[in-house]
N, C-alpha and C positions, 0 to 999 in steps of 0.2 A: 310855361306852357309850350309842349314841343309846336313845332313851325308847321309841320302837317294838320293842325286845327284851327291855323290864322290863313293859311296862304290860300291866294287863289287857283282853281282849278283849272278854271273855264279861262282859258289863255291862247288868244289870238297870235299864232306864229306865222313864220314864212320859211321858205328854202331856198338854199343857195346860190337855185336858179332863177328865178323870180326876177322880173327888171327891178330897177330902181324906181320908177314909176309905179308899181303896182306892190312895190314897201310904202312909197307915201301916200298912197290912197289907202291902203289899209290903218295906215298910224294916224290917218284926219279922221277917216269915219268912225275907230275906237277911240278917238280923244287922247293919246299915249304917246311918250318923245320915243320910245325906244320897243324892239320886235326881239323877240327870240327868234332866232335860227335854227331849224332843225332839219335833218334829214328824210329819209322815206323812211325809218326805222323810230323815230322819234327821240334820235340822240341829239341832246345841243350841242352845234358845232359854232356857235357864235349869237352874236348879236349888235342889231343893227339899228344906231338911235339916230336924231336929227344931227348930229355932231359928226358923223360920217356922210350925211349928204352936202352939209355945208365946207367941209373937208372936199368931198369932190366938186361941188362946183365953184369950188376956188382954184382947183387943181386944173379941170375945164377951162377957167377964163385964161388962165395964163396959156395954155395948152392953144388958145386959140388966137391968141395975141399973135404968140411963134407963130403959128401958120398964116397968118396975115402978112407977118413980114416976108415971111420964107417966099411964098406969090407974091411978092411984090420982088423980090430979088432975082427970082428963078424963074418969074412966067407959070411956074408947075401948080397944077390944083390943088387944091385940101386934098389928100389922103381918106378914103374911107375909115369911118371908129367906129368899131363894135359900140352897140350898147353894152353899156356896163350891166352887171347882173349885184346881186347884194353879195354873193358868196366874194366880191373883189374887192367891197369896200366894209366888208363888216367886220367887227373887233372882233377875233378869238382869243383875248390873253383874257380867260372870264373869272368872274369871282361870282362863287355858286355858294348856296346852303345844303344838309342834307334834311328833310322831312320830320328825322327826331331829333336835330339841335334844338336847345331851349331857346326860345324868343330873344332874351339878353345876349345871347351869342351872334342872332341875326343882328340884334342892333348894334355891338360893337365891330360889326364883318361893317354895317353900312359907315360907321361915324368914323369910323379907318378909311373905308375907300372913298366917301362922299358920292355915296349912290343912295337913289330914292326905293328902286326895287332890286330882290336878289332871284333870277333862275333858282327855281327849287330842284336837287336834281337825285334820283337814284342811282347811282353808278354812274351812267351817263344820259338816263333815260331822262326827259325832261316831267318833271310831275305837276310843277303850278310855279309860281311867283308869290313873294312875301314881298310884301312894301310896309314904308314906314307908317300908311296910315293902319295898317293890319296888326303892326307891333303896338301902337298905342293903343289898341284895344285892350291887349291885354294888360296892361297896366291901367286901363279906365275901369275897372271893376266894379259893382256897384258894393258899396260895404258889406251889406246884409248877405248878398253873396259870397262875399270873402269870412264873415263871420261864420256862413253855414260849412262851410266850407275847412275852416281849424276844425269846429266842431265836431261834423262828421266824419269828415276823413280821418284828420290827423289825430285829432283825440281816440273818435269812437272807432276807426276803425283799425289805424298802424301804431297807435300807443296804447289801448284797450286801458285808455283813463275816461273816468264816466266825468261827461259832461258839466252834469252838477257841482263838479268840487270846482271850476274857473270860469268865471266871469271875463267872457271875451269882449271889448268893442273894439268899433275901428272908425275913426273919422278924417276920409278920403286916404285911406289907405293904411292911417296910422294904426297901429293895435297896441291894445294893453292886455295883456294877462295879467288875471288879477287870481287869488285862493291859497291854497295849500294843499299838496301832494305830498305825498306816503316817505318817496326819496327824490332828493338833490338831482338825480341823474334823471327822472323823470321831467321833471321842471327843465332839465338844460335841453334834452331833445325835442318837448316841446317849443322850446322859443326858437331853436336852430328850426325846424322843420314849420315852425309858421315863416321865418321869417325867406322862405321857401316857395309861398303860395301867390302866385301870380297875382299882381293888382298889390299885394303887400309893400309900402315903401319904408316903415318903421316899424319895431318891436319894441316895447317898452314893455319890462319885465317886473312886475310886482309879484312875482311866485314865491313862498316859502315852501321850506320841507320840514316833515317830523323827524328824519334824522339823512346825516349825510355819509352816505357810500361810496362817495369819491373820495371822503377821508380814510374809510375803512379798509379799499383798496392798497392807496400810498401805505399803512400799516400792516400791511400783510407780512404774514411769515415768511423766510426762504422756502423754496423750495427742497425737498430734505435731499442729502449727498451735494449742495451748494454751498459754499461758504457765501457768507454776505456779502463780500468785498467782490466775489466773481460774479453778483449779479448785476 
């Protein structure tokens, strides 16, 4: 299932400019460890999780240790410190998806990086967020859907084999095709292209054929002005 039918749309961002302060008020009130960053144009230019504020005020405490000695040495005041903005402490080394990658590709992008959600991005536009709980939907499929599913599509509509000659189940993902087709090659794109169909976790093939055309192929003639040997 491409990543633009699980991911979320409705996606609460911030910008670069924004304090730190009003990233963590936004990340308590949506329940969320981590913010996309975007621009005035809606390009992601980062993002900014709890792992970046606890990074800065560790970087803070010591920063303020220094200055307590430093007045104690020198007599001299704190220094004024800018407020920090997010665009200072947020990650840009990002790892994104694109909208038509298949759901297995977002899930091996997360189990690589050990992230929960991925920026879904167009170019650089930002378009939504896939998370893991988004990917396992697509593999919770309910059976009778994944059966309608071989059935219509992949039989009736991209193999224009009728229905009737295969006896489809599936239980919790598993499938058996079961019958007999016309040819060999027919039965093998069928179980290649179920075993294709989102929510599918096994293919177990009980298909026969009336005759086999992947034999008749390897037995083909040369082609004529070819010797056999230059094929």
């Amino acid at each position: 299932m491409r990543v633009r039918y699980l991911m979320t749309t409705d996606v609460i961002t911030i910008g670069p400019q924004a304090s730190l302060k009003e990233a963590a008020r936004r990340m308590l009130e949506a329940g969320v460890s981590g913010l996309p960053v975007t621009d005035g144009e809606g390009r992601l230019v980062g993002i900014v999780t709890e792992a970046d504020f606890l990074a800065t005020e560790s970087e803070r405490g010591n920063k303020s240790r220094t200055s307590r000695m430093l007045r104690l040495f020198t007599g001299e005041a704190e220094p004024f410190a800018r407020e920090r903005k997010v665009g200072d402490v947020m990650t840009t080394d990002l790892v994104t998806v694109g909208p038509d990658a298949d759901h297995s590709e977002a899930a091996r992008i997360m189990e690589k990086t050990k992230v929960k959600r991925l920026p879904v991005v167009d170019g650089s536009k930002l378009r939504g967020l896939v998370s893991r709980a988004d990917i396992l939907r697509a593999f919770a499929r309910a059976d009778q859907d994944i059966i309608e599913e071989i059935t219509e599509k992949v039989m009736g509509q991209t193999l224009w084999i009728d229905p009737e000659l295969v006896e489809v189940k599936s239980e919790d993902g598993n499938v058996r095709l079961s019958g007999r087709l016309e040819a060999r090659t027919e039965a093998q794109l069928l179980v290649e292209l179920t075993k294709r169909v989102d929510g599918v976790a096994s293919v177990f093939d009980d298909l026969s054929w009336n005759h086999d055309d992947t034999r008749q192929s390897r037995l083909a003639p040369p082609i004529a002005g070819f010797p056999p040997d230059a094929m």
